[in-house]
N, C-alpha and C positions, 0 to 999 in steps of 0.2 A: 474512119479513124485510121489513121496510117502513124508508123514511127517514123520517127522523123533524124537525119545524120547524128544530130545535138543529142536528142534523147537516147540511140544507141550507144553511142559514147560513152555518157553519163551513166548505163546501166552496163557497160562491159568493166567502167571502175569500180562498178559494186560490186559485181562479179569477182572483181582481182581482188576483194576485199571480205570475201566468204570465211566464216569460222566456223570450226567445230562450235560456237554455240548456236552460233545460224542453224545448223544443222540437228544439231539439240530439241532448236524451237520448231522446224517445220514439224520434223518427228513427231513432237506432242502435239501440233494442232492437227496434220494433214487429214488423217482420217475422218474429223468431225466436219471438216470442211469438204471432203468428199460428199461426205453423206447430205450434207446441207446442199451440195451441189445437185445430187441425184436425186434429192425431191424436189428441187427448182426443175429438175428436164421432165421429171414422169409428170409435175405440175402443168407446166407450160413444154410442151414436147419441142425439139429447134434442131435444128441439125447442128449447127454453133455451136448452141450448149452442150449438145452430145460428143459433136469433137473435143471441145474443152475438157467435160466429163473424160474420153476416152486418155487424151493424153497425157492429162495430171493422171488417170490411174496410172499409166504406164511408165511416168517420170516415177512416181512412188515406190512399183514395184522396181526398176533397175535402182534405185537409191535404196532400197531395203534387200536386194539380192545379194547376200553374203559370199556368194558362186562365182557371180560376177565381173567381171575385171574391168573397170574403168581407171580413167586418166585423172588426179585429181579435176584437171578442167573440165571436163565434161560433167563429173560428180559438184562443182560448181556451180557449174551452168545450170543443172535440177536445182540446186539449192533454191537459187536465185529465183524459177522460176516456180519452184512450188512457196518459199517464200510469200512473193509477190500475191499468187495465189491467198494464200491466207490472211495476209497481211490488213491491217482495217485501214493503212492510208494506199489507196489507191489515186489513179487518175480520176475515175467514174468511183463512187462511192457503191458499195454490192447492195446496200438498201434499195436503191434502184431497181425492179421486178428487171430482170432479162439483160436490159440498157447495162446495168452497174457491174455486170460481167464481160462486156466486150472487151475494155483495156485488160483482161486481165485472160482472155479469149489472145487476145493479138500477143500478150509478151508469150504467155505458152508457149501458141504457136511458132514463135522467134524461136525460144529454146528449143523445139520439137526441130528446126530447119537448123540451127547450132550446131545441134549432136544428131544429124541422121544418121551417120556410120556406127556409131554406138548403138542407134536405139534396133538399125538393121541385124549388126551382130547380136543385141538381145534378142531379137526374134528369130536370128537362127538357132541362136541358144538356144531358147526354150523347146522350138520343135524336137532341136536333138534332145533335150534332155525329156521329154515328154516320148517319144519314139522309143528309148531307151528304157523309159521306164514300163512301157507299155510289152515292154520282147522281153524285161524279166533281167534285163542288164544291170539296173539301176536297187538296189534295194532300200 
């Protein structure tokens, strides 16, 4: 399953079209669809599934990082794709065992290659502010 010119398109005017209540909705679902994610991988172990697992958490925590500093776009482009994520019209339907998680494996992914200068600046972030906290700087 690859995307395709048409469908990138089609989902960067979603994109352009993100609300605060977009943002509303992930919020209240993202967590129970983590959880529902992480016992599909510890179920059926994948590496797939584990990078998907890995990177919806990590769109999560930089979209809940109040410390932060993103671009609206960028903070868009999480929307969209933890969105996507939760969302029950998919490409692949998630009733699907494993299958019903690829389209939704591949748009992650997309957003995760969208925003890798973000997602790198968050991980230097977090080391400084983890080092920081660890020497006594941070209280």
């Amino acid at each position: 399953m690859k995307l395709t010119d048409e469908n990138k398109h089609k989902f960067e005017q979603q994109v352009n079209k993100i609300s605060e209540k977009d943002e509303t909705e992930v919020r209240q679902k993202i967590l129970d669809e983590l959880t529902s994610l992480a016992k599909v991988v510890q179920q059926k172990p994948s590496n797939k599934m584990q990078e998907l697992l890995n990177n919806a958490n990590l769109m999560n925590e930089i979209l809940c990082n109040e410390e932060f500093p993103i671009s609206d776009s960028s903070r868009k482009w999480i929307i969209f794709g933890l969105r996507y994520l939760v969302s029950d019209i998919d490409l692949i339907p998630d009733g699907i065992p494993i299958v019903g998680y690829m389209d939704d494996a591949m748009i992650v992914n997309w957003v995760v290659y969208m925003i890798d200068s973000d997602i790198t600046r968050f991980q230097v972030f977090k080391k400084l502010i983890n080092n920081a906290s660890e020497l006594g700087i941070l209280e």
